[in-house]
KOLNUTI-419859 format. One record per residue (C-alpha): chain; x, y, z; residue number from 1. Coordinates in steps of 0.5 Angstrom, whole numbers. Example, Ala and Ser with C-alpha at 12.3 -4.5 7.8 and 13.67 -1.06 7.14 Angstrom:
# residues 2
<margu cadena="A" px="25" py="-9" pz="16" num="1"/>
<margu cadena="A" px="27" py="-2" pz="14" num="2"/>
//
This chain:
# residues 144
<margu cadena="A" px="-96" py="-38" pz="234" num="1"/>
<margu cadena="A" px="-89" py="-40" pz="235" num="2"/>
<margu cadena="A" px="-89" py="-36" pz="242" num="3"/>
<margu cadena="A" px="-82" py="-32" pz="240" num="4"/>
<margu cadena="A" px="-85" py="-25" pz="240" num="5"/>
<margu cadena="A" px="-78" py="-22" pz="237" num="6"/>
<margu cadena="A" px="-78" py="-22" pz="229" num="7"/>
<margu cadena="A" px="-72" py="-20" pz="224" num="8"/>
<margu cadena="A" px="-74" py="-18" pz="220" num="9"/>
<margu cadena="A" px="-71" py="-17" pz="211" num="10"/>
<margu cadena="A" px="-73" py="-14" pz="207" num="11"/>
<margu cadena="A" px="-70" py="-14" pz="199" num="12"/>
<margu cadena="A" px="-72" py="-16" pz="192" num="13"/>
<margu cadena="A" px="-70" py="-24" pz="190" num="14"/>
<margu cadena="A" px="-67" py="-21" pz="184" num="15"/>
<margu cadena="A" px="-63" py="-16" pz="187" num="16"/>
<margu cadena="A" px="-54" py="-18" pz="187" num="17"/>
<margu cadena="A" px="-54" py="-17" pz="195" num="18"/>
<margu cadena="A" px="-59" py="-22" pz="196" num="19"/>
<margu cadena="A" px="-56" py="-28" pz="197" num="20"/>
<margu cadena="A" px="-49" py="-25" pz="201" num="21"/>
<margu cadena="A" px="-55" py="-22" pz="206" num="22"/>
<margu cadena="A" px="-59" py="-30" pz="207" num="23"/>
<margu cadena="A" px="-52" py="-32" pz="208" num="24"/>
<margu cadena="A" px="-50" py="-27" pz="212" num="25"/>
<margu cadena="A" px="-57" py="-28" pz="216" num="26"/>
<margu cadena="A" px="-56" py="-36" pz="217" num="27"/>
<margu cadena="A" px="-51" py="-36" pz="223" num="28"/>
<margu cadena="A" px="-55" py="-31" pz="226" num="29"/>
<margu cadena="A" px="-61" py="-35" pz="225" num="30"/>
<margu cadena="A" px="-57" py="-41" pz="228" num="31"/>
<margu cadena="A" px="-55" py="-37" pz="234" num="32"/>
<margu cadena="A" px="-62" py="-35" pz="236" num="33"/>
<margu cadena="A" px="-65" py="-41" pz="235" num="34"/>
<margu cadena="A" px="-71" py="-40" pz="240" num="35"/>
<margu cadena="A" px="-71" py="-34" pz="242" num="36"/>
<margu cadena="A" px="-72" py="-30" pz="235" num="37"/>
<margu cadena="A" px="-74" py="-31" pz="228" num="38"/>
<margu cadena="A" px="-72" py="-29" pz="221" num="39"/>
<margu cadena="A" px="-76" py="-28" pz="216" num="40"/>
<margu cadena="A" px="-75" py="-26" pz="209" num="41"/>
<margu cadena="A" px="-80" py="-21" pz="206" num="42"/>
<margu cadena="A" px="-79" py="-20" pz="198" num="43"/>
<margu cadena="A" px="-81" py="-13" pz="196" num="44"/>
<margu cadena="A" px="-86" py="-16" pz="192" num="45"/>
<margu cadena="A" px="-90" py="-16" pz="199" num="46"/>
<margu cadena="A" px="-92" py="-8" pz="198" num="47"/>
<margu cadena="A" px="-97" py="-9" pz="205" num="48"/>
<margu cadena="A" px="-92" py="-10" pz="209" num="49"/>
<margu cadena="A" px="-87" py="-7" pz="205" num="50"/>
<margu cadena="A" px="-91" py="0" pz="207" num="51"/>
<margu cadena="A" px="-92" py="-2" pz="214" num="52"/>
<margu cadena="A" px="-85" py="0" pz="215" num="53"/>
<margu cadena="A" px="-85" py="6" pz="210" num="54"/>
<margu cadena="A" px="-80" py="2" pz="205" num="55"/>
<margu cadena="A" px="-80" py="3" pz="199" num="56"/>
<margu cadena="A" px="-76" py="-1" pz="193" num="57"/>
<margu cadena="A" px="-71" py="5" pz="194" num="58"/>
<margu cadena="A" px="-69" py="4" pz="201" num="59"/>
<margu cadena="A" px="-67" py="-4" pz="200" num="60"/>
<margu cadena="A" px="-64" py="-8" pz="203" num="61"/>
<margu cadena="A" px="-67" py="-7" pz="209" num="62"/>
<margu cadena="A" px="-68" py="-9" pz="216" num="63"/>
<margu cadena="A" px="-71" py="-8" pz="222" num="64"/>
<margu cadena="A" px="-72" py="-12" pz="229" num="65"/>
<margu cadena="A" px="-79" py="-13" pz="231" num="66"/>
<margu cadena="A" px="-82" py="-15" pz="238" num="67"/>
<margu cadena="A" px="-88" py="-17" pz="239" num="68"/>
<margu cadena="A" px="-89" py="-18" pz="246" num="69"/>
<margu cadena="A" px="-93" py="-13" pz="251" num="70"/>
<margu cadena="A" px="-99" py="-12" pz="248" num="71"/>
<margu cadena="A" px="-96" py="-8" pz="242" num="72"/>
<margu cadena="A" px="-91" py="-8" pz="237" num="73"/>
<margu cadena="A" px="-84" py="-4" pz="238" num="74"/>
<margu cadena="A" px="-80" py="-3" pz="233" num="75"/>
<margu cadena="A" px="-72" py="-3" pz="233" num="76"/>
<margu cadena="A" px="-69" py="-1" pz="226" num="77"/>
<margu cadena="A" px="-62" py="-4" pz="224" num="78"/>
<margu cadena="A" px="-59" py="1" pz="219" num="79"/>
<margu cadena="A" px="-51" py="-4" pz="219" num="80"/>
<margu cadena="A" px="-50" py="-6" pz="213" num="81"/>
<margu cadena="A" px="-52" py="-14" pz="213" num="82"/>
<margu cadena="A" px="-46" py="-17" pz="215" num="83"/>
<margu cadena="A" px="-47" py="-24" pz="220" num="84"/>
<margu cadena="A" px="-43" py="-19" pz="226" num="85"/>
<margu cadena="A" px="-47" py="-13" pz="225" num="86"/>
<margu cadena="A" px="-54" py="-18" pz="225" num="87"/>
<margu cadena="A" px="-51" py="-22" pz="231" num="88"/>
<margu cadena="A" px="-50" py="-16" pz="235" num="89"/>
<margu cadena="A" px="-56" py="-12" pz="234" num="90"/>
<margu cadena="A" px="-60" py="-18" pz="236" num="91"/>
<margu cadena="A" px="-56" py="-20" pz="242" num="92"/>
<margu cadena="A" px="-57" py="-12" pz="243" num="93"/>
<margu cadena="A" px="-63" py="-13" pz="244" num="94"/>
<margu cadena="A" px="-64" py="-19" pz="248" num="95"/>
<margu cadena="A" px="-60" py="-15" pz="253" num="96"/>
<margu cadena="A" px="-65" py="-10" pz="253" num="97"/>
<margu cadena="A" px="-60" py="-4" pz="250" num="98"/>
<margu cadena="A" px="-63" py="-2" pz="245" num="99"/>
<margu cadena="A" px="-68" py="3" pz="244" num="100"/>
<margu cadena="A" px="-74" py="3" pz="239" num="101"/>
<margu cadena="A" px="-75" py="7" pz="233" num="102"/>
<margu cadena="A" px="-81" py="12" pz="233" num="103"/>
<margu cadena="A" px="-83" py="16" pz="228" num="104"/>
<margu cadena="A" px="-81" py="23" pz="230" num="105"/>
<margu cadena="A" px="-81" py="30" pz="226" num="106"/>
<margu cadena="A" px="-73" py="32" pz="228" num="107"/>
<margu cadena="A" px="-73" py="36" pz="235" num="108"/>
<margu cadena="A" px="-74" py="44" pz="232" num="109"/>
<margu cadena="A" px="-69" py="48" pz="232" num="110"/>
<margu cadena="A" px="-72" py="54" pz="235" num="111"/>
<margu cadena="A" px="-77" py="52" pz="241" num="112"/>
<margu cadena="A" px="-75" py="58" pz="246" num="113"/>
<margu cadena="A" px="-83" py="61" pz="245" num="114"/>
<margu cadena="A" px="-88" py="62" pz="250" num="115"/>
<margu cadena="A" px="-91" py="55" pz="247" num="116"/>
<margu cadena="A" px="-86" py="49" pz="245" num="117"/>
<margu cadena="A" px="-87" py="44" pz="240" num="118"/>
<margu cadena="A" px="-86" py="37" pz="242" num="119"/>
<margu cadena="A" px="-84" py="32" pz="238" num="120"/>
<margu cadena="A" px="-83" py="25" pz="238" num="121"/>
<margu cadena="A" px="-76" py="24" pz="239" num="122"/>
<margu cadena="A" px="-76" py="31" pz="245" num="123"/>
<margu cadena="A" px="-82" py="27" pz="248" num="124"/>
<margu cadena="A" px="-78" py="24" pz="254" num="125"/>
<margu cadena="A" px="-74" py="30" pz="255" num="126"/>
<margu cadena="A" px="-80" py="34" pz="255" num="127"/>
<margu cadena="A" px="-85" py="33" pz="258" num="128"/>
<margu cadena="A" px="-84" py="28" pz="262" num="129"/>
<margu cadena="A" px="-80" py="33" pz="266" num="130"/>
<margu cadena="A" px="-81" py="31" pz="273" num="131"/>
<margu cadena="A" px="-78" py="39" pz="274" num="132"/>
<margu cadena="A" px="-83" py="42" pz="270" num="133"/>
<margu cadena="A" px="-91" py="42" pz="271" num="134"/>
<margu cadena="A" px="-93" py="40" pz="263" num="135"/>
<margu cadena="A" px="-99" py="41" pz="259" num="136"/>
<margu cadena="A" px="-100" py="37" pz="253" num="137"/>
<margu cadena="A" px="-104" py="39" pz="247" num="138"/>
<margu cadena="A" px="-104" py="34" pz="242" num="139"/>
<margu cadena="A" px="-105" py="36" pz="234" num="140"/>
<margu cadena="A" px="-105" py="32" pz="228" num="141"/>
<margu cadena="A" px="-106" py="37" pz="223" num="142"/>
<margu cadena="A" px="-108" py="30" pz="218" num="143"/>
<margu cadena="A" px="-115" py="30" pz="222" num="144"/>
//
């Protein structure tokens, strides 16, 4: 491999009007960067990784910042319109460890005052890693 572990990544089809200003607007980011991250094109026809990263036709262009370092893939989503600014500050955002990665997550319910709380990706932290608080967590995939 090329030893950088942080990837952008930009999803869109080849025919598509946005195509050309978006690899444009990647270019002075991917100067920028030189080193530290690469830039990748993925064209919608690639639907394995397309999957991957839950995206269909509908939702392109599209973008998402991927780190491969310790040990696991974390994903950090980019949802700006694809302007060179936008895309230079989410990967500088990175590299200065400010941004959060994206989970998948059901939303945080609405009502969760029961004797039993339903925890959620995006409530995890709050939760359970509440040092006030003795927890126990029953995992559940209702898939399995």
């Amino acid at each position: 491999g090329s030893g950088i572990e942080s990837h952008f990544l930009y999803f869109n089809s080849e025919e598509s009007e946005t195509h050309s200003a978006s690899m444009d607007a990647l270019k002075p980011a991917a100067e920028e960067f030189k080193g530290k991250t690469l830039f990748v094109f993925v064209p919608e026809t690639e639907s394995r990784v397309m999957s991957y990263f839950d995206l269909s036709a509908d939702d392109l262009p599209a973008a998402v910042l991927v780190s491969m370092g310790e040990g696991d893939m974390k994903k950090f989503g980019f949802s700006k319109e694809l302007t060179a600014d936008n895309i230079k500050a989410h990967v500088a955002a990175f590299h200065a460890g400010e941004l959060k990665p994206t989970l998948k997550s059901e939303e945080i319910p609405d009502e969760n005052d029961g004797p039993v709380t339903t925890v959620v990706g995006k409530s995890f932290n709050d939760v359970v890693l509440d040092e006030e608080k003795d927890v126990f967590v029953k995992f559940y995939a209702p898939w399995c």
